[in-house]
N, C-alpha and C positions, 0 to 999 in steps of 0.2 A: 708947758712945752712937752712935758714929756709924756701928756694922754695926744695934745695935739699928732704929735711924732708918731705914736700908736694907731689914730684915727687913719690917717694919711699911709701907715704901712697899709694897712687893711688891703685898700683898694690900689695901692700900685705893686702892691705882691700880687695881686689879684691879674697885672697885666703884665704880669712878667714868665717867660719860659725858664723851667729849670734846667739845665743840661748837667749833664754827668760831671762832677768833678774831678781834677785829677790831674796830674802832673805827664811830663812826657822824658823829663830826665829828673832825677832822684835829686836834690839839694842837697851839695856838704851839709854835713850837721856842725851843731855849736863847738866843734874840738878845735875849729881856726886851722885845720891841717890844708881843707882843699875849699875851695870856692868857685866852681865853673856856674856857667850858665844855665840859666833856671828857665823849663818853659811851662809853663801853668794852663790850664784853663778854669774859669772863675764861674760861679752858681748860676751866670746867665749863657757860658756857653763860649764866650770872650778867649783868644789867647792872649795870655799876656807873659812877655821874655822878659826877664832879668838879667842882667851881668852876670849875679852873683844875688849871697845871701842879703835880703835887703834890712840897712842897718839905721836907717832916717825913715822913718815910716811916721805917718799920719792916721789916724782914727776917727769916723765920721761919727760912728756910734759907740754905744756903752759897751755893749758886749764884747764889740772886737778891740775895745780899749782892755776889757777884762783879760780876753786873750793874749792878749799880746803882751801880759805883766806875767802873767802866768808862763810866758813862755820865755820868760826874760829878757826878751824888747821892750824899751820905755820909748813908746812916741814920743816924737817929738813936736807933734801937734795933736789937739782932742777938742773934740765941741762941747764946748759948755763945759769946762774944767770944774767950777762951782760946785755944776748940779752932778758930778761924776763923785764931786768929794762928799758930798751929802748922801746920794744914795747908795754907794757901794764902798763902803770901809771895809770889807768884806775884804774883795782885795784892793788894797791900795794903791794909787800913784806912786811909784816909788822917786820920781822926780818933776819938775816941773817945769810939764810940756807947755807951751803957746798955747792959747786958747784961742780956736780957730773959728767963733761963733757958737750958732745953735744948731742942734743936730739936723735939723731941716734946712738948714741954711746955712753951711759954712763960706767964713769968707775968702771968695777965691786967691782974691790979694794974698791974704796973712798966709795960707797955703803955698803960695809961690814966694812967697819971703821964706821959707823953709828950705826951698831946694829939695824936698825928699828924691828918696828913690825908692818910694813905693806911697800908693794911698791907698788904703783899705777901704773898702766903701760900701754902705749899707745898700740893701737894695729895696728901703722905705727910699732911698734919694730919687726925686725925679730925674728922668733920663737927661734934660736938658743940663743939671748939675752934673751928673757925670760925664758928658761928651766934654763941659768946661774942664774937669779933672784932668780927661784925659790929655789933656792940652799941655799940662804942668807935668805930671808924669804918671809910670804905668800905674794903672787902677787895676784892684784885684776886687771885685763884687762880689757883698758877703749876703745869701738869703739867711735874714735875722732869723728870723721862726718858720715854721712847720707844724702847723697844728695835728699833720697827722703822724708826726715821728719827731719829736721836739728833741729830746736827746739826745737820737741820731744826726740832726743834723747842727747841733750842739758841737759835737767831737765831730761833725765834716768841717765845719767852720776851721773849730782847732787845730784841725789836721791840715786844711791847707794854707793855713796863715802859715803855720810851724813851716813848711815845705818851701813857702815865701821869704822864710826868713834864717833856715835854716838850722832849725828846733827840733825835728824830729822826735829826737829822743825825751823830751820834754813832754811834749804833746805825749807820747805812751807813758809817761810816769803819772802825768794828770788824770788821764783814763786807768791807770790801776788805781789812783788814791781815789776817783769817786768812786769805785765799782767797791771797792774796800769801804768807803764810806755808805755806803746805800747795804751792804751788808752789815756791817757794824749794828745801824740802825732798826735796821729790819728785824733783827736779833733781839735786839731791846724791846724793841714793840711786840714780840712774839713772847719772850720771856716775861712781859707784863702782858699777857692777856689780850694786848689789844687788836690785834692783827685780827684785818675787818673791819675796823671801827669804821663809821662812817664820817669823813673829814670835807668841812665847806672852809676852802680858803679863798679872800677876797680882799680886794684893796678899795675905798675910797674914797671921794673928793666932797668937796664946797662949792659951788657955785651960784653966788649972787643968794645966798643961804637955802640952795636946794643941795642935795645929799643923792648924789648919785655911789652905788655901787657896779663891781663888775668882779662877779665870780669867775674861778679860775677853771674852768669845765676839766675834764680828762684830757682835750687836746692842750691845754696850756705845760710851759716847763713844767711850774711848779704839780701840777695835777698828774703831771708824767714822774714827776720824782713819789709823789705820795704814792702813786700804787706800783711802784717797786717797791717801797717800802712795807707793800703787804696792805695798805690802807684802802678804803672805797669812799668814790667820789660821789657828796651827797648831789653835787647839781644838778638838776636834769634841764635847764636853761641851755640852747645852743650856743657854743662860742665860735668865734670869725675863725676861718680859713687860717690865719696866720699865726696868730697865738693865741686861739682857744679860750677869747674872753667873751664872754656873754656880760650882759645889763638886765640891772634890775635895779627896784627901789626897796626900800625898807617893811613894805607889804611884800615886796617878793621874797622875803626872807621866811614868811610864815606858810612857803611850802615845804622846809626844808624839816625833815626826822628831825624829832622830837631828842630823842637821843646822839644828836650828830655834836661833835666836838666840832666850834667854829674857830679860825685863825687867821689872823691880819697883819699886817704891817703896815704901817704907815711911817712919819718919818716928822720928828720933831724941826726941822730946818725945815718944811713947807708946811705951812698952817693948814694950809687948805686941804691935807691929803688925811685925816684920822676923823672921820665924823665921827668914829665908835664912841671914843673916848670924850668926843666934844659933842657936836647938835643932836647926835642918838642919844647920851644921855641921861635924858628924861625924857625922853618919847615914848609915848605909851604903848606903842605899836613895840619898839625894839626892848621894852623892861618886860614885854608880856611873853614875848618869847622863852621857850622853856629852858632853852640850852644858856640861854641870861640867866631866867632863873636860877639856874643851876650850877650857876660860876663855871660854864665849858667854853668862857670864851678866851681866846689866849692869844696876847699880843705880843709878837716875837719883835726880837731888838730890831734897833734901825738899821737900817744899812745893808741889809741882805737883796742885793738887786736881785727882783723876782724874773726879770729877762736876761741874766746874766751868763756867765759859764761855770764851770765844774768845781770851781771857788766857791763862791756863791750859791751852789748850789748845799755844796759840803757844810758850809754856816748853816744853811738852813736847814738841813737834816739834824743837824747839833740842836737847835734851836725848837724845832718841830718836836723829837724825840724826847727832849728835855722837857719840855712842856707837857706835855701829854702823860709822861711818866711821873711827873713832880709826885 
């Protein structure tokens, strides 16, 4: 589901306009002093009014599930709770929301048995799912990725859930602790030498026993976090408009420097997502490669969602830094 979900952003980010984000009156913040009326506009351009700071909220996708923990609202609905507990232990569920389907498909029903008053919503959902939303209550539409400013619009997301929900101040403590974090690291890597190294991070799959990959090019988060970090991105494979993933197979790995440090995640709760460790193997194509050779390949723990927020992001600089430094 979750490359599914990916396939399908691609091309309806693709037919969607972005418009300016941005509020038109400021949100009380989380001190419970004041709570006036909220009026937003959302990544496609939409108003959408509030009462007040909204306190029943719903999550279509991972990331603004990510969001919205970090900001200290616990949905009370999320798609695929499962697959949110398997990929992102990163940051956790802190309770246990309804599970409102699959990210592509949530169900309208179980939605309107919530009663929110608010649904967050990706803008991989087709438009037809969202006019259903809006039916049940106000929609705030989140653009998931930006291939060409991934971070940026990382902290726009942040920033206007928080403004949604009246977080404010939250949302700025999380942007100092990753900008605190991307220097921390960055430090590390420079005080070992490496800064510059050449880094190919990639995640991938099984199917029907073919071994697809998909590197994470410079437009991806993660490829946007590595070269704050000081680091150079070995791919030179084009990735999609939305989150900077490009496709390759296990022959297109023997374009990449000889010398590049490669890194993966995959995720022992889906079989199908670590060929490295499984059908690559012993494949002669992938044991011939030199950075194999060379034991520079490094599998970071589970659970660091590679599309996720500034959480997730922070594990993974831990994770990355650590690695590389061992």
């Amino acid at each position: 589901m979750r490359r599914l979900l990916l396939t399908a952003a691609t091309t309806t980010a693709a037919a969607l306009t972005l418009a300016a984000c941005g509020t038109t009156e400021p949100a009380a913040d989380s001190t419970g002093k004041t709570s006036g009326a909220i009026s937003l506009t959302d990544s496609t351009g939409a108003k959408v009014t509030l009462d007040g700071p909204a306190k029943k909220v719903v999550a279509t996708e991972w990331n603004e599930v990510e969001s919205l923990i970090t900001l200290g609202v616990d949905p009370v609905g999320v798609a695929d709770v499962k697959g949110y507990k398997t990929w992102d232990t990163a940051v956790p569920l802190k309770n246990e929301p309804k599970d409102i389907g699959t990210r592509g498909e949530p169900s309208m029903d179980t939605i309107a048995s919530l009663s929110p008053d608010l649904v967050v919503a990706s803008s991989d959902l087709p438009d037809a799912a969202v006019k259903q939303l809006r039916k049940i209550a106000p929609v705030l539409e989140i653009k998931s990725a930006d291939a060409s400013d991934q971070i940026g619009q990382m902290f726009t997301n942040l920033d206007l859930i928080a403004k949604a929900t009246g977080t404010t101040a939250k949302a700025k403590t999380a942007r100092k602790n990753f900008e605190a974090k991307v220097a921390e690291g960055k430090k590390a890597l420079a005080d070992a030498e490496l800064d510059g190294t050449g880094i190919a991070f990639a995640d991938g799959y099984v199917t029907s026993n073919q071994v697809s990959l998909r590197p994470y090019t410079d437009g991806s988060l993660i490829g946007s976090v590595n070269e704050q970090l000081g680091l150079k991105n070995a791919w030179k494979v084009k990735g999609d408009p939305a989150y900077g993933l490009g496709t390759t197979d296990v022959e297109g790995l023997t374009a990449l420097p000889k010398d590049v440090r490669f890194a993966y995640i995959g995720n022992d709760g889906d079989k199908s997502s670590n060929p490295f460790s499984g059908q690559l193997k012993k494949n002669a194509v992938w044991t011939s490669l030199p950075f194999v050779k060379a034991d520079k390949v490094h599998r970071l723990p589970d659970g660091i969602w590679m599309f996720g927020g500034p959480g997730s992001m922070e594990a993974y600089i831990d994770a990355l830094v650590g690695a590389l430094t061992k």
